[in-house]
BALOBA-1460 file (C-alpha; in Angstrom, 3 decimals):
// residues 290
<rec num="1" residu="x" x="2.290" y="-15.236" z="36.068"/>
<rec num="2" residu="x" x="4.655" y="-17.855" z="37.702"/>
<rec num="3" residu="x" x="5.265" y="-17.953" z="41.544"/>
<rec num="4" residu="x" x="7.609" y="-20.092" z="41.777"/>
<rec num="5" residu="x" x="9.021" y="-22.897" z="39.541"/>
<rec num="6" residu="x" x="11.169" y="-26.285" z="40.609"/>
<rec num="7" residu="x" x="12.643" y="-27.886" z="37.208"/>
<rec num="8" residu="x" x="12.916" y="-31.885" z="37.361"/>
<rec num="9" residu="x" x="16.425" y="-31.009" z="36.370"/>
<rec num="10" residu="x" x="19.207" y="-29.744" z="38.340"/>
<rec num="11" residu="x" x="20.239" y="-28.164" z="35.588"/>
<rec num="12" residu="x" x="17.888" y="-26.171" z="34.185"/>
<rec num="13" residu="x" x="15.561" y="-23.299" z="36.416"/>
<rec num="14" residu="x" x="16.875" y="-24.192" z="39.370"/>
<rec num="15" residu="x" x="17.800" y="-20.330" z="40.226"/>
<rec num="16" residu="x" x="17.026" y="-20.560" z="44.145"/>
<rec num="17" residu="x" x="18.500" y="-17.693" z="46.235"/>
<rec num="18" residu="x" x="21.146" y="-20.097" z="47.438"/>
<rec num="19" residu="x" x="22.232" y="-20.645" z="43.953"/>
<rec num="20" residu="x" x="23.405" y="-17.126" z="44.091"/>
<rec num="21" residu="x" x="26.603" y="-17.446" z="45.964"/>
<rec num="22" residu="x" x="28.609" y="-18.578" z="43.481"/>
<rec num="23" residu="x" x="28.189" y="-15.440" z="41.840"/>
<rec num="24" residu="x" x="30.459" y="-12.559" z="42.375"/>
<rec num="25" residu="x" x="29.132" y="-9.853" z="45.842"/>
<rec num="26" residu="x" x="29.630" y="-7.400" z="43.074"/>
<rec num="27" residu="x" x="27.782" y="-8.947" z="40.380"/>
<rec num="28" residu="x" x="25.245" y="-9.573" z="42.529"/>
<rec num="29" residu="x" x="25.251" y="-5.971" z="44.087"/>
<rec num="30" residu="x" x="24.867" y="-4.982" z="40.589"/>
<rec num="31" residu="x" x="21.533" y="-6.765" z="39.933"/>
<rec num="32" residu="x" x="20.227" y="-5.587" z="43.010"/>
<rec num="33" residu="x" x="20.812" y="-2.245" z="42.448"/>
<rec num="34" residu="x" x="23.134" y="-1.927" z="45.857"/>
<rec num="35" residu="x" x="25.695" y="0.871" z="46.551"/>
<rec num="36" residu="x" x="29.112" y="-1.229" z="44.547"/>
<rec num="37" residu="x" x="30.111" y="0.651" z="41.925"/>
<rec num="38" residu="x" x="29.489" y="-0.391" z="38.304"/>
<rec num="39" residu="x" x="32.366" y="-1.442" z="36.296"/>
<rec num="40" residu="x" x="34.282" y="1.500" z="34.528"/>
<rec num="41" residu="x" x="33.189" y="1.881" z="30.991"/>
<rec num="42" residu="x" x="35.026" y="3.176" z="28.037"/>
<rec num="43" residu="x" x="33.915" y="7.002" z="27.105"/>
<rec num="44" residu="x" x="30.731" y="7.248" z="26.053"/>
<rec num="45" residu="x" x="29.215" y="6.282" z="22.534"/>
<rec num="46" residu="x" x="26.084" y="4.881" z="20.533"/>
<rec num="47" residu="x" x="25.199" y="1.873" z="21.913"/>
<rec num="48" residu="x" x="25.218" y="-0.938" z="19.055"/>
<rec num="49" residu="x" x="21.920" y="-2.339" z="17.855"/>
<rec num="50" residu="x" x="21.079" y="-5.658" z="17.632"/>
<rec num="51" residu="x" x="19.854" y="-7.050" z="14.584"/>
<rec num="52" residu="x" x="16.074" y="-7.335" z="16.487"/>
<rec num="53" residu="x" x="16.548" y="-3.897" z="17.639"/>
<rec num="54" residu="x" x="17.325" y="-2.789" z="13.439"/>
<rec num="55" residu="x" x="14.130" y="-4.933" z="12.237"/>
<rec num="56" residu="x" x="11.798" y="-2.597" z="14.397"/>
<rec num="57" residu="x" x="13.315" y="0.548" z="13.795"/>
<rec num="58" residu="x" x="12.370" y="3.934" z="14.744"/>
<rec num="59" residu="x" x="13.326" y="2.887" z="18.369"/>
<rec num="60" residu="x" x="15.030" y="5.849" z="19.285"/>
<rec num="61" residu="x" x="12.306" y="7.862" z="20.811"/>
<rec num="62" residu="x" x="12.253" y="5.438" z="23.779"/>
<rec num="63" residu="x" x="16.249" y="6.550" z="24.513"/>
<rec num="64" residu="x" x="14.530" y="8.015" z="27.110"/>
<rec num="65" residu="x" x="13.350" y="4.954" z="28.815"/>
<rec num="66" residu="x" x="16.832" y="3.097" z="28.126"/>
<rec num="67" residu="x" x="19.323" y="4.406" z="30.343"/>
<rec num="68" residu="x" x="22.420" y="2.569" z="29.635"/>
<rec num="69" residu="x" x="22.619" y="2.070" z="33.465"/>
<rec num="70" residu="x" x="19.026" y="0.002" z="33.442"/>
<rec num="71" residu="x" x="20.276" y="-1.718" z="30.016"/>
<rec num="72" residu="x" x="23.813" y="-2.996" z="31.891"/>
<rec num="73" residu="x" x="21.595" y="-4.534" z="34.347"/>
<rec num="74" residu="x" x="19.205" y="-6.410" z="32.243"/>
<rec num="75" residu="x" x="21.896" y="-7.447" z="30.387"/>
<rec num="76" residu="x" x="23.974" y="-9.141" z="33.704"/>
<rec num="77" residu="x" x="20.805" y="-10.520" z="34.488"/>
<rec num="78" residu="x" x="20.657" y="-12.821" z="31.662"/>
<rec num="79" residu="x" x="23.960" y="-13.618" z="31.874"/>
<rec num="80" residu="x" x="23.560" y="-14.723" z="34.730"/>
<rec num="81" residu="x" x="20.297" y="-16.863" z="33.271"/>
<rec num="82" residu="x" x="22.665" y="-18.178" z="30.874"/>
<rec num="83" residu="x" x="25.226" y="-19.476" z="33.688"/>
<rec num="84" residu="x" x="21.936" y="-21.229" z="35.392"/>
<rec num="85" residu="x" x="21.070" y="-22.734" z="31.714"/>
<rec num="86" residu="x" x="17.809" y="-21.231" z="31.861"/>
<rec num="87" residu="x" x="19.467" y="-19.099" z="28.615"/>
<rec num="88" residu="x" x="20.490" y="-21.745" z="26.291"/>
<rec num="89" residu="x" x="20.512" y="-19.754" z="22.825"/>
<rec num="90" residu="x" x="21.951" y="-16.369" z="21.411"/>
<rec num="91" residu="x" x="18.134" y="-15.904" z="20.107"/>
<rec num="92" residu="x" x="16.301" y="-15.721" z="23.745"/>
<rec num="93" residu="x" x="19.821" y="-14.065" z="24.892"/>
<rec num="94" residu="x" x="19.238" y="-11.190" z="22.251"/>
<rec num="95" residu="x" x="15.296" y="-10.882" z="23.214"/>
<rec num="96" residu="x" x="15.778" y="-10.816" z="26.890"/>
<rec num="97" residu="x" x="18.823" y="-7.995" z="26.366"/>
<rec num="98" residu="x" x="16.467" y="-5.870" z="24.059"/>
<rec num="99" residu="x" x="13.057" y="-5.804" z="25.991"/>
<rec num="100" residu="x" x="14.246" y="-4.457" z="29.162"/>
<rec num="101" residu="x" x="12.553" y="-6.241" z="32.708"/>
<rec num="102" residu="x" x="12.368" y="-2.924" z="34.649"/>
<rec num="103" residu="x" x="9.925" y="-1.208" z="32.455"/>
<rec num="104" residu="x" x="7.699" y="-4.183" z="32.957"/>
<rec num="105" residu="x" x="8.266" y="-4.465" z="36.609"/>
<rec num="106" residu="x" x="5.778" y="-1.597" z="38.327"/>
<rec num="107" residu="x" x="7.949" y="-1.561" z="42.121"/>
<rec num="108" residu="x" x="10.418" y="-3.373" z="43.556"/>
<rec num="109" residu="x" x="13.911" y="-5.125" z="42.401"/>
<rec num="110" residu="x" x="13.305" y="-6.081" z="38.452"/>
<rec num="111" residu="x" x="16.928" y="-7.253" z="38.120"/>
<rec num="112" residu="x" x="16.379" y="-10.618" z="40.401"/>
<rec num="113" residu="x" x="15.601" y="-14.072" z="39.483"/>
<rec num="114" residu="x" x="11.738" y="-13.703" z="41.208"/>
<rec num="115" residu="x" x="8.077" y="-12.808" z="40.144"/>
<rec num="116" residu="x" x="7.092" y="-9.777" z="41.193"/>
<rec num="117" residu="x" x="3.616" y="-8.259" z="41.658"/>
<rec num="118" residu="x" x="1.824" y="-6.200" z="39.491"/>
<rec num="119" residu="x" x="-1.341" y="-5.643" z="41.216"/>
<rec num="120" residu="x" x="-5.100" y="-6.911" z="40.838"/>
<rec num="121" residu="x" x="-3.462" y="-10.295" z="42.561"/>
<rec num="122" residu="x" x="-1.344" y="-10.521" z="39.151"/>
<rec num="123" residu="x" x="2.547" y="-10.941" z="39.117"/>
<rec num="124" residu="x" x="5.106" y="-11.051" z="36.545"/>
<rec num="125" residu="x" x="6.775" y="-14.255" z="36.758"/>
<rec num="126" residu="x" x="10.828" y="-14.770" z="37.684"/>
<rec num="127" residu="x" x="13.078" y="-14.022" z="34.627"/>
<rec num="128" residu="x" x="14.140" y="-17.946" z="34.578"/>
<rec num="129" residu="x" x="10.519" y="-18.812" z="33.890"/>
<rec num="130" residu="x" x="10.362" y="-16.631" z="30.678"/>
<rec num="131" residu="x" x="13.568" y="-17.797" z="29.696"/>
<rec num="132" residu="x" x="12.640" y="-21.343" z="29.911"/>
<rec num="133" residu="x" x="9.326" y="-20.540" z="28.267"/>
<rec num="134" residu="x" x="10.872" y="-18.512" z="24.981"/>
<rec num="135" residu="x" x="13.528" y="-21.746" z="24.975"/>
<rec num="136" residu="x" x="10.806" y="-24.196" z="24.713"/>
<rec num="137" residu="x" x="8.583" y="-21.866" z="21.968"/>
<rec num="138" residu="x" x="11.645" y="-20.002" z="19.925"/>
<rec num="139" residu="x" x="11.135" y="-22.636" z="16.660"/>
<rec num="140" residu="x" x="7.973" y="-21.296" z="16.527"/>
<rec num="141" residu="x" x="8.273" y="-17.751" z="17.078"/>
<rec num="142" residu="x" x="10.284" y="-16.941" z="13.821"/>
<rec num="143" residu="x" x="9.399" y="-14.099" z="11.460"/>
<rec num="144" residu="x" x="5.819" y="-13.773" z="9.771"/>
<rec num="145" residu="x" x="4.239" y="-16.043" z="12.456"/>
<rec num="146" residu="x" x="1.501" y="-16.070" z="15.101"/>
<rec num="147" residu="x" x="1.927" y="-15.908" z="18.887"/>
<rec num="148" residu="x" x="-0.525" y="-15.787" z="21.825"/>
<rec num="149" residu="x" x="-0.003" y="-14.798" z="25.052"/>
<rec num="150" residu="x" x="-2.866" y="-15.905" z="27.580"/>
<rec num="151" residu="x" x="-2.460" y="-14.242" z="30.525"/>
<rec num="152" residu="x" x="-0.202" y="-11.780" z="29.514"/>
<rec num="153" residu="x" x="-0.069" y="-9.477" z="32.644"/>
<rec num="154" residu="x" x="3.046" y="-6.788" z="32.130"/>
<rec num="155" residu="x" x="3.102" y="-7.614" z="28.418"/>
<rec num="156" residu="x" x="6.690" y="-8.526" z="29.371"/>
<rec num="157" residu="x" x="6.531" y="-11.597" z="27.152"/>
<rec num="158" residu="x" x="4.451" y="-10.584" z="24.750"/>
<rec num="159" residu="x" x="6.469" y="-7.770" z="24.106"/>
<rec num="160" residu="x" x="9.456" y="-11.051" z="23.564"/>
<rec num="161" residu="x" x="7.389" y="-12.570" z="21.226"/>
<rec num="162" residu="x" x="6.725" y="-10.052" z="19.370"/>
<rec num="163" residu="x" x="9.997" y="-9.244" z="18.735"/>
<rec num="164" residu="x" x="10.862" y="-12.618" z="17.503"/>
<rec num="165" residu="x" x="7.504" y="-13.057" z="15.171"/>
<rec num="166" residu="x" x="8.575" y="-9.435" z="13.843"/>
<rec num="167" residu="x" x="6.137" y="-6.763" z="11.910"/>
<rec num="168" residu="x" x="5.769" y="-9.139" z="9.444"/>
<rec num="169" residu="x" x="4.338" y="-11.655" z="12.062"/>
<rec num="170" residu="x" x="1.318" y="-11.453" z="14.505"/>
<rec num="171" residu="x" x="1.788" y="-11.680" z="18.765"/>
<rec num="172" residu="x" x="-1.341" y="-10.948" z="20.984"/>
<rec num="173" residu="x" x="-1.500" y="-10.571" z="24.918"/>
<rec num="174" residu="x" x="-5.516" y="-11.238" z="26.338"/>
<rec num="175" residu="x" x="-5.880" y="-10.926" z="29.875"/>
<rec num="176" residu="x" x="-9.621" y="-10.251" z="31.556"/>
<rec num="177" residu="x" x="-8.451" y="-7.539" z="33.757"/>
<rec num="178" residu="x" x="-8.672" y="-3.990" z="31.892"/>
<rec num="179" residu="x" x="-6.527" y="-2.034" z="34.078"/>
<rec num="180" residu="x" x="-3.719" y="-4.937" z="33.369"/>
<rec num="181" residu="x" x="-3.797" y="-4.345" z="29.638"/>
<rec num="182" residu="x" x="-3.888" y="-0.594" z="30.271"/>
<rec num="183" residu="x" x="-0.821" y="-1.125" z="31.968"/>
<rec num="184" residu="x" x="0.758" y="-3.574" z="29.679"/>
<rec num="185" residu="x" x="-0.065" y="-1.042" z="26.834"/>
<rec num="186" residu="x" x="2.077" y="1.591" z="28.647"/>
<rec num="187" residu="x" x="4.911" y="-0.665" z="29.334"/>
<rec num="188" residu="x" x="5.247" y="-1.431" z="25.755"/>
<rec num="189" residu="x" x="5.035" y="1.891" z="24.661"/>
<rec num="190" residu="x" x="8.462" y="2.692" z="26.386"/>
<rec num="191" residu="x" x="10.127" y="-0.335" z="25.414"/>
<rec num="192" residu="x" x="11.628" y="-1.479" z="22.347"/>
<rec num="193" residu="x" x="8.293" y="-3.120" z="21.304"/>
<rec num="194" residu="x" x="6.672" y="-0.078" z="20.902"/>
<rec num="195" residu="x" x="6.696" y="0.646" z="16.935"/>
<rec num="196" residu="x" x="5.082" y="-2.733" z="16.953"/>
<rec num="197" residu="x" x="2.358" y="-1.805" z="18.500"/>
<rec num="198" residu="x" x="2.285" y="1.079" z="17.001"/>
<rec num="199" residu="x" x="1.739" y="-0.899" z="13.282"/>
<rec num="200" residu="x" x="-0.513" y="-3.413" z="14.932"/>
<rec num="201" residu="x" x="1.309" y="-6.678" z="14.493"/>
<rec num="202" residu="x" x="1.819" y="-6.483" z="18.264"/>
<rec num="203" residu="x" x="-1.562" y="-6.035" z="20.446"/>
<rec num="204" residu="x" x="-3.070" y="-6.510" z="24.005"/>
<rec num="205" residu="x" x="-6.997" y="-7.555" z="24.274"/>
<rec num="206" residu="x" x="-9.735" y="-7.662" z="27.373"/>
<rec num="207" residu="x" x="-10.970" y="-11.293" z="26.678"/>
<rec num="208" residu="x" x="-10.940" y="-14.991" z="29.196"/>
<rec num="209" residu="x" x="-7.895" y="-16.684" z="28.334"/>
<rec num="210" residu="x" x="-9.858" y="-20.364" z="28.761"/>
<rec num="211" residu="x" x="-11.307" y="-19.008" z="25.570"/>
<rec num="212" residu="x" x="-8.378" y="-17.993" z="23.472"/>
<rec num="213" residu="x" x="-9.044" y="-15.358" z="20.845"/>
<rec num="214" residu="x" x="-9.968" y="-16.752" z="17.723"/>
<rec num="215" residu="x" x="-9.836" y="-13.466" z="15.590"/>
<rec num="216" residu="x" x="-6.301" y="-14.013" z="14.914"/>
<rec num="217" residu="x" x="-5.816" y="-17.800" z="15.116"/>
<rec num="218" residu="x" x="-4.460" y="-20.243" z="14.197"/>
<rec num="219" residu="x" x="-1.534" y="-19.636" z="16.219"/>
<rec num="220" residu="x" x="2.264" y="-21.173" z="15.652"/>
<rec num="221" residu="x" x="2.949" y="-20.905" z="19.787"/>
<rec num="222" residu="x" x="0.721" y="-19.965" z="22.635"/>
<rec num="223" residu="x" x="1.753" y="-19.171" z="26.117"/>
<rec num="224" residu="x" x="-0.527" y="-19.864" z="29.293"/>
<rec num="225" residu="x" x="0.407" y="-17.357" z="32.025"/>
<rec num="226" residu="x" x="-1.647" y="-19.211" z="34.424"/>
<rec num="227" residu="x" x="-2.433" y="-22.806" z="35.531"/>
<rec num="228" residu="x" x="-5.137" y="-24.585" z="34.348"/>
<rec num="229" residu="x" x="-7.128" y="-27.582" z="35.727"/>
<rec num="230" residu="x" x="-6.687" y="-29.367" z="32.354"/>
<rec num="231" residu="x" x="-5.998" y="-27.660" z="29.161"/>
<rec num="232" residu="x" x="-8.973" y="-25.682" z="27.523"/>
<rec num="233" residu="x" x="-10.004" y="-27.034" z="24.545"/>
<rec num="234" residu="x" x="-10.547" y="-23.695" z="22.773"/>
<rec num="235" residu="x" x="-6.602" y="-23.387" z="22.794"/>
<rec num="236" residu="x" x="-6.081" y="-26.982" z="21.873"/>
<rec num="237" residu="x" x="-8.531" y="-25.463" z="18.511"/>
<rec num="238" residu="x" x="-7.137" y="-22.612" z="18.074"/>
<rec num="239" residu="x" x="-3.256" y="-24.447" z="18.358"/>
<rec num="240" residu="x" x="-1.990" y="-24.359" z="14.454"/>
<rec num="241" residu="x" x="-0.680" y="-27.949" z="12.909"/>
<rec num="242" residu="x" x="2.914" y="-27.747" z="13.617"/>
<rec num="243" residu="x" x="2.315" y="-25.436" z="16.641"/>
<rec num="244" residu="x" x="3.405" y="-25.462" z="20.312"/>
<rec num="245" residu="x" x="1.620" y="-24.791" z="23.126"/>
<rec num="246" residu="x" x="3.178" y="-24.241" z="26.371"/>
<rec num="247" residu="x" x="1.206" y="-24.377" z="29.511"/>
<rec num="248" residu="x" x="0.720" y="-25.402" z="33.232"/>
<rec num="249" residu="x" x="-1.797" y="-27.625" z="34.504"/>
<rec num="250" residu="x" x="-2.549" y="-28.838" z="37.721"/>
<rec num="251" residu="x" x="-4.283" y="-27.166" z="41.169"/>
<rec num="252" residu="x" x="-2.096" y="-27.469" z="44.119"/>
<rec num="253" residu="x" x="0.479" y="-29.663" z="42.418"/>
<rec num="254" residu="x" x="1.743" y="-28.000" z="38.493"/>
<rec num="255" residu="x" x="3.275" y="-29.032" z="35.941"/>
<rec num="256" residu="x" x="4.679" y="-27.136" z="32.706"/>
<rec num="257" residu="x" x="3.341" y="-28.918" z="29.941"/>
<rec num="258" residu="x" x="4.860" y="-29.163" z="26.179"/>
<rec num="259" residu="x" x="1.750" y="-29.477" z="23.792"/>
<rec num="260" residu="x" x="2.515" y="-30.061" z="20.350"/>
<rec num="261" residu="x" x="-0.139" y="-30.485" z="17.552"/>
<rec num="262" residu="x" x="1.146" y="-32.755" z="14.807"/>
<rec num="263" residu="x" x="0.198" y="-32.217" z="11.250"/>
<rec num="264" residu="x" x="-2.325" y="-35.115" z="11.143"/>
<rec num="265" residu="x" x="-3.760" y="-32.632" z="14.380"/>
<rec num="266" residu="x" x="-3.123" y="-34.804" z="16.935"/>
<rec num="267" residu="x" x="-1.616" y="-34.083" z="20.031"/>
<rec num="268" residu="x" x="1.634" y="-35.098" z="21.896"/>
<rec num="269" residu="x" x="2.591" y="-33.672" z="25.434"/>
<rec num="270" residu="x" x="5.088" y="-34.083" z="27.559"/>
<rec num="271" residu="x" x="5.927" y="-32.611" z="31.170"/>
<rec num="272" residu="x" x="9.112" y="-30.009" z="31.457"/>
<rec num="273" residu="x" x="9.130" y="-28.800" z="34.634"/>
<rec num="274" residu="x" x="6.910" y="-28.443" z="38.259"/>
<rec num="275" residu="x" x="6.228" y="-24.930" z="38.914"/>
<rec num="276" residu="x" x="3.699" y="-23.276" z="40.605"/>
<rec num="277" residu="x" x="1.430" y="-20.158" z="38.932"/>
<rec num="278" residu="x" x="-1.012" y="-18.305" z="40.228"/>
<rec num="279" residu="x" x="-4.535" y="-19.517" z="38.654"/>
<rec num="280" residu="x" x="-6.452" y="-19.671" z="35.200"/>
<rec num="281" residu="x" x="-9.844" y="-18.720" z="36.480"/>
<rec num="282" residu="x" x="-12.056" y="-15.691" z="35.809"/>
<rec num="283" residu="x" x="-12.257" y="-12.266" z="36.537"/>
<rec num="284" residu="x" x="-14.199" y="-12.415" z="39.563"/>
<rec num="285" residu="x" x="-12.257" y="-14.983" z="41.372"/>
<rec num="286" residu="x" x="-9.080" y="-13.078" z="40.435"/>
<rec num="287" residu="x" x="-9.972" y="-9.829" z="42.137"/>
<rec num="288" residu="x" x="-10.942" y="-11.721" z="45.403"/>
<rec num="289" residu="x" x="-9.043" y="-11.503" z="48.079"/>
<rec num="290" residu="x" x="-5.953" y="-14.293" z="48.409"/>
């Protein structure tokens, strides 16, 4: 649930609104949903699936939900994450296109490089955030493994992961707000994530993410939605040798740390990025009042 993020490169995240003007009005119209037309299209015809899409077939109940109007938008979106560099690979390129933003995104503009919020003082973070975060975990979300997603708000991400791990793999979303995981539940259900939760290798919990959920650990990549003081131990246990965590710590001043647990089980970090997310704290604190 990222606010805001500043990368320590110029290259990389650095999608501020000024950034924008490079971009074609058009294109940008087109992300914002304004009044330019879209570009003409050849007659109509089945849209082609992507090899993630054929891997978690039946998807086409949730035609429905995929207009090809919402799907042209997601997909200029991370195009334009891949002109930024926070899209570096055809593997987070193909994720991002199938598991469309809008169905994740409960009001407001989907298609733009910001968090939104999601209610219960809980956002979805900007697209360049889970772009740089699926970069930074992809070698360790390839078929048959195990993925966690602390904090996992829309289910946006897990919903990624998922994808990537395949029904052969595991990805679970805890967050300590039940209405959030209702939510998340129903946003998967129209995406193109939903036969995975239907089978169960995809799944949202009620639990405290300083806790981790042990019932399905270990786990080849976790993801911290939130920023933590220092990093909780029970994740550090429940991190498999060989895994990745990727997480911020810090209060008032954040950074997005790299955690990797080498096969003797020690650990190496490193610091990617400042950002600023909202908070790893409990439920209580959570619902206050900002």
């Amino acid at each position: 649930m990222c606010l805001a993020a500043a990368s320590a490169s110029p290259a990389r995240c650095c999608l501020s609104p000024s950034s924008s003007a490079v971009l074609p009005r058009r294109f940008l119209r087109g992300l914002l949903g304004g009044p330019a037309a879209a570009p003409a299209r050849p007659s109509p015809s089945p849209p082609t699936t992507t090899p993630l899409l054929r891997r978690c077939i039946p998807f086409h109940r949730m035609a429905q939900y995929w207009t090809q109007a919402s799907l042209d938008k997601n997909k200029a979106l991370v195009d334009y994450l891949k002109q930024y560099g926070a899209v570096r690979t055809d593997k987070v390129a193909e994720v991002m296109e199938t598991i469309d933003r809008a169905l994740f995104v409960p009001e407001g503009a989907p298609y733009i490089d910001s968090p939104m919020p999601i209610g219960f003082n809980a956002t979805i973070s900007a697209p360049h955030m889970h772009a740089t975060c699926l970069e930074l975990l992809k070698d360790h979300l390839q078929p048959g493994m195990h993925a966690l997603d602390v904090g996992s708000g829309s289910g946006y991400l897990t919903a990624c992961f998922a994808m990537m791990v395949g029904p052969e793999g595991r990805a679970v979303g805890i967050e300590h707000i039940p209405e959030i995981v209702a939510s998340a539940i129903e946003n998967v259900q129209k995406s193109a994530a939903a036969p995975l939760l239907k089978d169960g290798s995809l799944s949202f919990h009620v639990a405290d993410g300083r806790l981790g959920f042990p019932d399905d650990a270990p786990y080849d990549a976790i993801h911290v939605g939130a920023a933590a003081p220092e990093i909780p131990q029970h994740l550090l246990d429940q991190l498999k040798p060989g895994g990745r965590m990727v997480i911020p710590v810090g209060t008032y001043f954040q950074d997005l740390q790299v955690v990797d647990k080498n096969a003797d089980g020690s650990i190496s970090i490193r610091n990617d990025a400042s950002v600023r997310y909202v908070p790893l704290t409990s439920r209580s604190a959570q619902l206050q009042d900002p």
